[in-house]
Structure formats: structure tokens, C-alpha cells
N, C-alpha and C positions, 0 to 999 in steps of 0.2 A: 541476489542479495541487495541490489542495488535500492531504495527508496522510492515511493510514486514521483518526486521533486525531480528526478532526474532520469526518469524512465522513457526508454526510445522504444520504438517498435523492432524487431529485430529481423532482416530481411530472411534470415536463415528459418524463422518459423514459415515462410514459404512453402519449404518444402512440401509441409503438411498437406497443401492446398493439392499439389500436385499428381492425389491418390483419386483412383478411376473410381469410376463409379461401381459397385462391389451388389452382390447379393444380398439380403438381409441375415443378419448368422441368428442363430436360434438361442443363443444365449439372452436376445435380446425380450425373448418373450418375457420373463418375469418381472424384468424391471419395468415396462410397457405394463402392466396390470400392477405393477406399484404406483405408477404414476397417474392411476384411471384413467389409460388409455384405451380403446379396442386393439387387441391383441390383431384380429384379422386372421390370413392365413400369411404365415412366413413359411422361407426358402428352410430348405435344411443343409446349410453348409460349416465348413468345422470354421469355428472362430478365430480370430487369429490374435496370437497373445500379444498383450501390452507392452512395450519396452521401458525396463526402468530409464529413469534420469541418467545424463551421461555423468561418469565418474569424472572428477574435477575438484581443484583449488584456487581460490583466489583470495588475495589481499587487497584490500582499499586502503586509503587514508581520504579523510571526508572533511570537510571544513565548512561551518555555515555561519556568516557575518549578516543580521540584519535589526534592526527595532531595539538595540542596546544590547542583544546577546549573543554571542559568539562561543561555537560549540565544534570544537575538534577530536581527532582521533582515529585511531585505527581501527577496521574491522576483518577477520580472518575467518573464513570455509573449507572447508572440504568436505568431500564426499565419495565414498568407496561403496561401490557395488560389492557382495558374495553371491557367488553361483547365481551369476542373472538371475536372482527371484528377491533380495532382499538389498537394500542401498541402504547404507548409514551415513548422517549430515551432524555433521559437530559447528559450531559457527560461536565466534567471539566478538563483542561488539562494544566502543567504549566511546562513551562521550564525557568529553574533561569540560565544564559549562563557563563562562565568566556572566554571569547575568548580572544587567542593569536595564533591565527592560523597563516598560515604561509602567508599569503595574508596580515597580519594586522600586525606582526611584523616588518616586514620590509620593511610598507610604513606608520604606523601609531601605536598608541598607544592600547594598551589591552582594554580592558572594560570589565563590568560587566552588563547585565542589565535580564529582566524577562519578558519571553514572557506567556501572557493567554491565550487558548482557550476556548469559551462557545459553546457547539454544541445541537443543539432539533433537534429532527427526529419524525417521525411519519409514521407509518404503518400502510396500511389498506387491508383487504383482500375482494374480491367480486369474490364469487364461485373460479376459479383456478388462479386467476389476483393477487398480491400482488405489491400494490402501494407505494413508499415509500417517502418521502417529506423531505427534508432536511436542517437547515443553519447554518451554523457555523459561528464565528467571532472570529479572532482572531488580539490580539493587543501588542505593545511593544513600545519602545518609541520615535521610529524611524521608524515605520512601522505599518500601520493598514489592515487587510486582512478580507473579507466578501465573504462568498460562499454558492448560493444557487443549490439546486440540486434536480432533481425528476428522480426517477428509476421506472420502470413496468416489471416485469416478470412473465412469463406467462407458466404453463404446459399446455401441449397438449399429445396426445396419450396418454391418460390415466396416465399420471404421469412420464413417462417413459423419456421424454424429457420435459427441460425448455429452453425459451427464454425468454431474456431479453433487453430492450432498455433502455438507458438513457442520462440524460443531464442535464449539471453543468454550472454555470456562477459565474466567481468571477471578483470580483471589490477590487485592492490594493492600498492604498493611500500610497507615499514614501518622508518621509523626511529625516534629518541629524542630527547627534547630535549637540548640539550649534545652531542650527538653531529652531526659531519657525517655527508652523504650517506642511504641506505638498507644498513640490514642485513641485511633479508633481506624474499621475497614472498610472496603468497600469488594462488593463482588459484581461480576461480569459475566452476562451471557452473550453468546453469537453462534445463530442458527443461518448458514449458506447452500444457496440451491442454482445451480448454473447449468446452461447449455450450451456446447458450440458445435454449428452446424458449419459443413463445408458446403458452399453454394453450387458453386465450381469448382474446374483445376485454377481456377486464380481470388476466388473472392469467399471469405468466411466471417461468420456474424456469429457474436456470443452474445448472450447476456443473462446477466447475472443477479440475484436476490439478495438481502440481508435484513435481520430482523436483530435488533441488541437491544437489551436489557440490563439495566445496572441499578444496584439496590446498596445502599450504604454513604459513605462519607463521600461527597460528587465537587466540593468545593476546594478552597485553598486557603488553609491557615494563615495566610499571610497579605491574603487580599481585603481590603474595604469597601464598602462601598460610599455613596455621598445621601443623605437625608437632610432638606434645608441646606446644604452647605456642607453640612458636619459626618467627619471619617464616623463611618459605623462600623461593624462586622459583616461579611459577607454572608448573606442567608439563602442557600436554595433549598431542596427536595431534595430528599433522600431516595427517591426510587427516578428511572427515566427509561423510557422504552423508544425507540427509533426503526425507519424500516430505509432502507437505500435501494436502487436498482438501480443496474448501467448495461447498457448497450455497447458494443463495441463492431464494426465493421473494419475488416483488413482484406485489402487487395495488394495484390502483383500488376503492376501496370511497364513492367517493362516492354522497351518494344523488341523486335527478332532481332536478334544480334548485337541488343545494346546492350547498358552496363543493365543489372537487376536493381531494379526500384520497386518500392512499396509504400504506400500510403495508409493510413488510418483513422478514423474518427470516431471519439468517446463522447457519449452521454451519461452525465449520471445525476440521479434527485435525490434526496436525501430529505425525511422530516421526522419529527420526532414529537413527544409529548410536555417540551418545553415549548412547543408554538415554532421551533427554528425549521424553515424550511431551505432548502440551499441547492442551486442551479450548479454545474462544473461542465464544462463543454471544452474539449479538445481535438485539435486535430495535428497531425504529422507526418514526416514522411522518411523513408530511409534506402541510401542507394549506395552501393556499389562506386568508385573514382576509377577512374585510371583504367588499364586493363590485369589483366591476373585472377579474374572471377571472384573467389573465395578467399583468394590469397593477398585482393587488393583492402586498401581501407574500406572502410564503412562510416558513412555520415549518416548520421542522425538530427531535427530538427523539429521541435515542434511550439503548438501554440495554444495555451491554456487559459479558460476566462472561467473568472469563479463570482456568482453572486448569493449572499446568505440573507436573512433575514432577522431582526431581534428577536432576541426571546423575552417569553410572555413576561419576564419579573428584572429587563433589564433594565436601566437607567441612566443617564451620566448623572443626574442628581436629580432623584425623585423627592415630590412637591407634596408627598403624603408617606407616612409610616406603613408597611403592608408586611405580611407576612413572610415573605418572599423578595428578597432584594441583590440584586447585586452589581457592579461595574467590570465585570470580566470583559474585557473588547471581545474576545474569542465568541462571547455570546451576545455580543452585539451586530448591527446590520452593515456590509462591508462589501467592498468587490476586488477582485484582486484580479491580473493579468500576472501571467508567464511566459515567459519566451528562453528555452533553454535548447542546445545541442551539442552532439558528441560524436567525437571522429573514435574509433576503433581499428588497429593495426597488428594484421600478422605479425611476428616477428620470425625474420630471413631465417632456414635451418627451420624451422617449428617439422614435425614429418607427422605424417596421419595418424601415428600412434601419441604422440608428443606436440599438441597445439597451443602454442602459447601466445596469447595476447594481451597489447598494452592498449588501455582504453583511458581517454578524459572528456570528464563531462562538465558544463557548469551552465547555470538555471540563472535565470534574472527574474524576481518576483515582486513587484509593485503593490502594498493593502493599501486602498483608502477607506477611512473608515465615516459613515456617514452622520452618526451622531456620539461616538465615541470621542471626549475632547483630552487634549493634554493640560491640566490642571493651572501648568507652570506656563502656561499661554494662553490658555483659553480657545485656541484654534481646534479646529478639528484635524486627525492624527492621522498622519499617515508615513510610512517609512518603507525603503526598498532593502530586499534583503537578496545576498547571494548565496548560490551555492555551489560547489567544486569540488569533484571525485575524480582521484588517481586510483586505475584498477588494473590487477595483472592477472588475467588470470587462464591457469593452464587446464586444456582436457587431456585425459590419457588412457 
């Protein structure tokens, strides 16, 4: 549940690493010729079925202070397996906003207002297949968002390697404040396609595809931008299409009879058909304190460098009228660092049917932005923003 902002590697996905090297199972043949592979000649051994998600609840409260807007709130899960074949996910999520960002100070007034999210998921496993069904909805008073999604990934070679396929569609309704109803929509496509192989009993690489597509209202009622000088209306494109891919490498580098450690390193590019193309490089690591194995803390630490690039119709104050114009920073050329970690702790009494832990995490995130200016200065903008998550949450 937790957000990319505050996301640690988790030593306990270890485990996975830890699986011997297995025969090829025969279920793998179809998907191997779905994917215009050569089939070749496979082993014929029986498959060995998926396990759902573990059954579990957790609570957060979340808190994000940074660039004039501070966004708090609770968020609640849970998740209940039936007859090992089917898991149901309920999740509530609320963000109460105080915005005076810098987009909104110096073209309009602050506000306060409280965004919900309601999300149901559902999981089903058939032999090595795990299916997942998904919709969220989320609403505000200015904004109403709906996303449906279904994911399918699939082990083959005996467990050794997973793929996965999926696909999202969201549908946004957008209006104003002072205005009833909605003025107009925007829709959402997302097509994902992933792999992750185990190298080793200690080292595995995933990585991962996406392609989004969005057609409709893509701007912000409330934004301007500058022409000569002078506030206009923000103008983009109604349609935009993007591709991303990320890499990911995780190892166990503990040594014989030390605490368990694990390290990680992400790549991801990201470009799209507004000209924005954009770098995200991280690395981390996560270990085991003290002694007690499983039952001791867990530190998490890691280090995030993000660089983007403008989009093709941005401007802080364009020296010609063109069809296409805007001042969104978000679409302007920027880089940001991170540096965030998070300690996680048994709690004394928890028993193996009953696991409960308390986790805190919080992120330090630095934008500078390179030609995006503050108006009310004329400098170019940049602000630090925090983040901090209190999480409890129990398996059973």
C-alpha cells in the first residue's frame, strides 16, 4: 500500500531468491509460443501452483509537507483469502489537501478541500496463473477518477521465471470550483508487460514495460500560463501517448552467519509524445539490526536521482503566440534527489499465526527546477518537500 515516495526493498522478498534450480513444467509451453518464443523440447513435470497474497491489514497515516502544499490522512487494507484460490482486497485512502502551491498563489487563491479513494481487488490463482481484477474510485470536489484494471502473471520453468501482462482503463470527470457538475472528461489507457527472473539462490532481475495513452481534458482549469508577460489560459493537447521501462536488480549479500542484508538498484526512462523524456536512477539497501533474524528490526535506506526534460509547448514566458502553450513546472525541465528510510519492528507476543508490525518511514525530496521561475521573484524555483508514514500492519 505504501507509495513509490517511500518504498524500501523488503529483505523478506529474499526468500524467493532461495528456490533451487527446478525443471521446466509444461504449462510453460503456451505462454512460450505466446510470446514468439521457440517452444524447444520441455521436461514434463506437474506445476506447482501459485500462492495467493498473504492475508493481512494495515493502517497508515501519511503526511506530505512540501512547495506550499501539505496533504494528510489516513489509509486502511485488508485482505482475506477464501479456500486458498480466491483473496479479496478492500483499501481506503484520504487525502485532506491545504494547497498554496506555487502554480495557485500566484494565479488564484489557496484552498482546502479532501480527496477519497475506495479500491476492491481480487485475486485468483489457477495452477501457476495468478489473476488479479481490480477498481478504484476516487473523488474530490472538483474531480472524480474511476480505474479499472486486470493483471495475469504467470511462472514457467518451474518457478524460476514469472511473466506478467496487464491492463488499466480509467475514465476522469473534471470540473471547477464555483461551477456545478462536470465540464468536460478525460480517459486513460495502460498496457504492462514484465519479467522477473531468478539469477541465483541470491540475485534477481525484473524488468518491466509500459505504454499510456490518454485522450481528453489533460490540463488544469486553474492554471495560466505567461504570453509577453501577460496571464493567458493554459493550452495543451487533448490526446498524449508515453512508453516507460525499468529495470530492477535485487541481491542478498548477506555474509554466513551475519544479520540478512539486501541491496537494490532501479532504472527507469520514461518519454512521451509531448517531447518529455525523463532519467529516475535508484539505489538501496535493507538489513536485518540486532540479533533475533525475522523477529529483529528492519532498516531500510535508499537514494533516488530524477532528471526530466521540457515539454515541447513549455514556457516560463513565451516570446510568440502558438497553439500550444503552458507553464505547468510538472512539464517543465527539473531534477530532483531523494534520500529517504525506514526502520520496521516486530511487535514482542506477535506468534506465527498473528504478526504484527510497526513501521516508520520518511523521504527528503529536493526539485530544482531549471527554467521554471517564481513570478513573485523572478529566481528560478526550487523547494524541499517531506514525507512521513506511520504503518501497522498485521498478517494472520
Amino acid at each position: 500500500m505504501a507509495p513509490p515516495a517511500c518504498k524500501g526493498v523488503a529483505v523478506a522478498a529474499i526468500d524467493r531468491l532461495r528456490i533451487g534450480l527446478r525443471a521446466v513444467a509444461r504449462v510453460a509451453a503456451p505462454l512460450l509460443k505466446l510470446l514468439g518464443l521457440a517452444g524447444g523440447a520441455l521436461l514434463s513435470h506437474q506445476a506447482r501452483a501459485v500462492d495467493l497474497p498473504e492475508e493481512r491489514s494495515e493502517a497508515m497515516v501519511h503526511i506530505y509537507d512540501g512547495g506550499g502544499v501539505r496533504a494528510t490522512g489516513p489509509a486502511i487494507l485488508v485482505r482475506k483469502n477464501i479456500a486458498d484460490k480466491v483473496s479479496l482486497t478492500g483499501n481506503l485512502y484520504i487525502d485532506m489537501v491545504s494547497n498554496a502551491s506555487i502554480d495557485v498563489v500566484t494565479t488564484a487563491s489557496p484552498y482546502r478541500e479532501t480527496r477519497t479513494e475506495f479500491g476492491l481487488g481480487l485475486d485468483h490463482t489457477v495452477r501457476d496463473t495468478l489473476i488479479h481484477v481490480g477498481l478504484t474510485r476516487s473523488s474530490e470536489p472538483d474531480y472524480r477518477a474511476t480505474t479499472a484494471s486486470l493483471d495475469v502473471s504467470q511462472e514457467v520453468f518451474g518457478g524460476m521465471t514469472t511473466v506478467s501482462l496487464g491492463f488499466g482503463r480509467g475514465q476522469d470527470d473534471v470540473g471547477k470550483h464555483g461551477q456545478s457538475g462536470y465540464f468536460d472528461h478525460a480517459t486513460h489507457w495502460q498496457y504492462r508487460l514484465g519479467a522477473t527472473q531468478i539469477l541465483s539462490p541470491r540475485w534477481l532481475l525484473s524488468a518491466n514495460a509500459e505504454a499510456m495513452a490518454d485522450d481528453g481534458f489533460l490540463g488544469s482549469p486553474y492554471r495560466v500560463a505567461q504570453v509577453f508577460g501577460s496571464a493567458v489560459p493554459e493550452r495543451v493537447p487533448r490526446t498524449r501517448s508515453a512508453r516507460a521501462l525499468k529495470f530492477r536488480l535485487l541481491g542478498d549479500v548477506s555474509e554466513a552467519g551475519g544479520p540478512r542484508t539486501a541491496v537494490h538498484a532501479d532504472y527507469r526512462y520514461y518519454r512521451d509524445t509531448w517531447a518529455i523524456q525523463a532519467h529516475t536512477l535508484e539505489v538501496g539497501a535493507s538489513r536485518y539490526l540486532g540479533e533475533g533474524g525475522l523477529k529483529g528490526t528492519l532498516a531500510d535506506a535508499f537514494v533516488r536521482l530524477n532528471r526530466q526534460g521540457d515539454a515541447l509547448f513549455f514556457s516560463d514566458n513565451a516570446s510568440s503566440e502558438t497553439l500550444y502553450v503552458t507553464r505547468n513546472r510538472q512539464l517543465s525541465a527539473f531534477t530532483s534527489f531523494s534520500l529517504g528510510g525506514k526502520l520496521s519492528q516486530a511487535v514482542k507476543g506477535s506468534t506465527a499465526r498473528y504478526d504484527l508490525r510497526l513501521t516508520a518511514a520518511y523521504e527528503l525530496v529536493h526539485f530544482n527546477y531549471s527554467r521554471f521561475t517564481d513570478i513573485r521573484t523572478g529566481q528560478r524555483y526550487s523547494f524541499n518537500g517531506h514525507v512521513l508514514q506511520l504503518v501497522a500492519n498485521a498478517k494472520f
